[in-house]
C-alpha positions as CSV (number, residue, x, y, z in Angstrom):
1,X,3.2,-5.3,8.6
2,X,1.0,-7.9,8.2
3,X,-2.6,-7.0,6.9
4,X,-1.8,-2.8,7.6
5,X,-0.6,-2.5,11.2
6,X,1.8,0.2,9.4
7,X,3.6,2.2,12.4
8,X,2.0,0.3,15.0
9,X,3.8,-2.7,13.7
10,X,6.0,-2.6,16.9
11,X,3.4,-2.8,19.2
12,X,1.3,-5.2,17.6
13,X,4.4,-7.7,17.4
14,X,5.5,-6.9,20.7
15,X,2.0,-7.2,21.8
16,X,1.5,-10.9,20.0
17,X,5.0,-11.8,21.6
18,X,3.7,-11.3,25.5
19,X,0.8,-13.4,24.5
20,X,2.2,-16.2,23.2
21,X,4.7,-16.4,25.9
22,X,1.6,-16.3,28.1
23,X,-0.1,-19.1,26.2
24,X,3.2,-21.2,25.3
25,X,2.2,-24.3,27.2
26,X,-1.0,-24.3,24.8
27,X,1.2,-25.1,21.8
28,X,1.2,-28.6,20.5
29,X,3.6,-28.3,17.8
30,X,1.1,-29.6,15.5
31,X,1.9,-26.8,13.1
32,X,5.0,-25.2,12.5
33,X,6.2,-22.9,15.5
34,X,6.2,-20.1,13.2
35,X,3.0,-20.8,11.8
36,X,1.4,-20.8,15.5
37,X,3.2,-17.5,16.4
38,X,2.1,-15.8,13.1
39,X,-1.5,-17.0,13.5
40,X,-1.5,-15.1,17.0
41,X,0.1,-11.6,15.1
42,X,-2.6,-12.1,12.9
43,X,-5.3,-11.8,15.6
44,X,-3.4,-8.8,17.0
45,X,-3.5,-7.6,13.7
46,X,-6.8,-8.0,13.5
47,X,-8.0,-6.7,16.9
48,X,-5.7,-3.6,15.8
49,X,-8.1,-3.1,12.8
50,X,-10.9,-3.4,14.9
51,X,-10.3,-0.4,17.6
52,X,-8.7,1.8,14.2
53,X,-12.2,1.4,13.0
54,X,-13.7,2.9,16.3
55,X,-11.0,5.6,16.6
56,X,-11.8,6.6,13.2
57,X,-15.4,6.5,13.0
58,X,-15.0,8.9,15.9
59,X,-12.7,11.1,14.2
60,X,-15.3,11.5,11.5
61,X,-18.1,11.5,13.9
62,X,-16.2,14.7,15.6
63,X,-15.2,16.2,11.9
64,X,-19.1,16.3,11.3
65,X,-19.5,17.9,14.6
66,X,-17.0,20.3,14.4
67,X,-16.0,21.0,10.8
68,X,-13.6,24.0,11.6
69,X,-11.9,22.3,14.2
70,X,-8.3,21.7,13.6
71,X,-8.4,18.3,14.5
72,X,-11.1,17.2,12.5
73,X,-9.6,18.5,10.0
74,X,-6.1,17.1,10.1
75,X,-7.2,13.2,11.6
76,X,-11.0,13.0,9.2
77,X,-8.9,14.1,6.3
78,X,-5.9,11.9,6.6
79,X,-7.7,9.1,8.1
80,X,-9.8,8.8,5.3
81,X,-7.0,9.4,2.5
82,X,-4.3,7.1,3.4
83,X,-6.4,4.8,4.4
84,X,-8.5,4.3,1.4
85,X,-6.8,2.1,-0.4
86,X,-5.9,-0.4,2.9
87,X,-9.9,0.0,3.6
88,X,-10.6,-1.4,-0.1
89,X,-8.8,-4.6,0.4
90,X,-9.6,-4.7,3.8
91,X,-13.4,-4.5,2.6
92,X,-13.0,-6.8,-0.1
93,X,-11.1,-9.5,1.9
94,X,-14.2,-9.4,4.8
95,X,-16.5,-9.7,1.9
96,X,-15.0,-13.4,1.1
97,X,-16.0,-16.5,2.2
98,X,-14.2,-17.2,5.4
99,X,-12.1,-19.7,4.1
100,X,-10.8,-18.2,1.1
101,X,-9.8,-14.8,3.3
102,X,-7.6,-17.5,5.6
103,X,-5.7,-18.7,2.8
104,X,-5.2,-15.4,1.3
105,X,-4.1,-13.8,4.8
106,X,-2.3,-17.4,5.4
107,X,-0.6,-17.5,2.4
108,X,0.2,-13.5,1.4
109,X,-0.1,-11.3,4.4
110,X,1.4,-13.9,6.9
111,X,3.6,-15.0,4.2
112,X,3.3,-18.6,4.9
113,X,4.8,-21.3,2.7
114,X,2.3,-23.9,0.9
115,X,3.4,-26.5,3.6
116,X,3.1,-24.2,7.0
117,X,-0.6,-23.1,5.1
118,X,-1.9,-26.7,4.8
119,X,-0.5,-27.1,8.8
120,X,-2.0,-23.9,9.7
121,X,-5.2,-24.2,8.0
122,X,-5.5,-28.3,8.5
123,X,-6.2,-28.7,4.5
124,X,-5.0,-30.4,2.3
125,X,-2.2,-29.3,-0.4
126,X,-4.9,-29.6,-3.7
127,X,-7.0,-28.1,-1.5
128,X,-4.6,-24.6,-0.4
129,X,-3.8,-24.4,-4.0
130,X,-7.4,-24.4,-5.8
131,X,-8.7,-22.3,-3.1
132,X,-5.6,-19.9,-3.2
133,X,-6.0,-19.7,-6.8
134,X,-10.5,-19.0,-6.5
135,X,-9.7,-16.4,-3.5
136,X,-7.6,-14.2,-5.3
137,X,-9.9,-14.6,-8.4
138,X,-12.6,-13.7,-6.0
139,X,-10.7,-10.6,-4.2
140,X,-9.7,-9.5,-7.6
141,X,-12.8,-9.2,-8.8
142,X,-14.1,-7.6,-5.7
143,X,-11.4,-4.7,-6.1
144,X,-12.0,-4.3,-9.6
145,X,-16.2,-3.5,-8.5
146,X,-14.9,-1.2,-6.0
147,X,-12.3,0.7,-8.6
148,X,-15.3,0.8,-11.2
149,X,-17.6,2.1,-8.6
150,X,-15.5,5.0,-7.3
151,X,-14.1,5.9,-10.4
């Protein structure tokens, strides 16, 4: 699911649904439907990112606390491994400039077509393009830092 929801996909969509039924008078139809209702999964996404990050840090807070406890060692241990490689991106994309992580998450994690990017994003198609092409040299390079830095 769009930028690492994983099994809380489901609720995240279903979540993003109830809201934009809630907000449908606010849509203008200046964009693309689906480009409105993606933009809205996206901040679901995101806010879903945001209270993993709690829950974790508290996981690892307790782990430190307790480092016999079953729990820590199960949740610190798994949280941290299979979600290494989501946090890299994840770390690199909020290191971009704000404009090149929305046409990144436009373009590959919302899946967006060039058109429904330059309506989403109110740019221009030269404009979606050169950035698209500068973000991911940006992100790559980013990732390739990180790889280097952990080993």
């Amino acid at each position: 699911m769009l930028l690492g929801a994983g099994s809380d996909s489901e609720d995240v969509t279903q979540e993003a649904f109830v809201k934009a039924y809630r907000k449908l008078s606010r849509y203008r139809g200046e964009s693309s439907f689906r480009s409105w209702l993606l933009a809205i999964v996206a901040n679901e996404t995101r806010n879903l990112h945001r209270s993993r990050g709690r829950r974790d840090g508290l996981v690892l807070r307790a782990a430190t606390a307790d480092p016999t406890s079953e729990t820590a060692e199960d949740g610190a241990v798994g949280a941290v491994l299979a979600g290494e490689r989501r946090e890299a991106l994840v770390g690199a994309l909020r290191q971009l400039p704000v404009r090149d992580r929305e046409v990144i998450v436009c373009r590959y994690f919302l899946d967006l077509t060039e058109e429904e990017t330059m309506a989403a994003l109110g740019w221009p198609r030269g404009t979606v393009k050169s950035r698209t092409s500068r973000a991911l040299a940006k992100l790559r390079g980013l990732l390739d830092r990180e790889e280097v830095r952990h080993g």
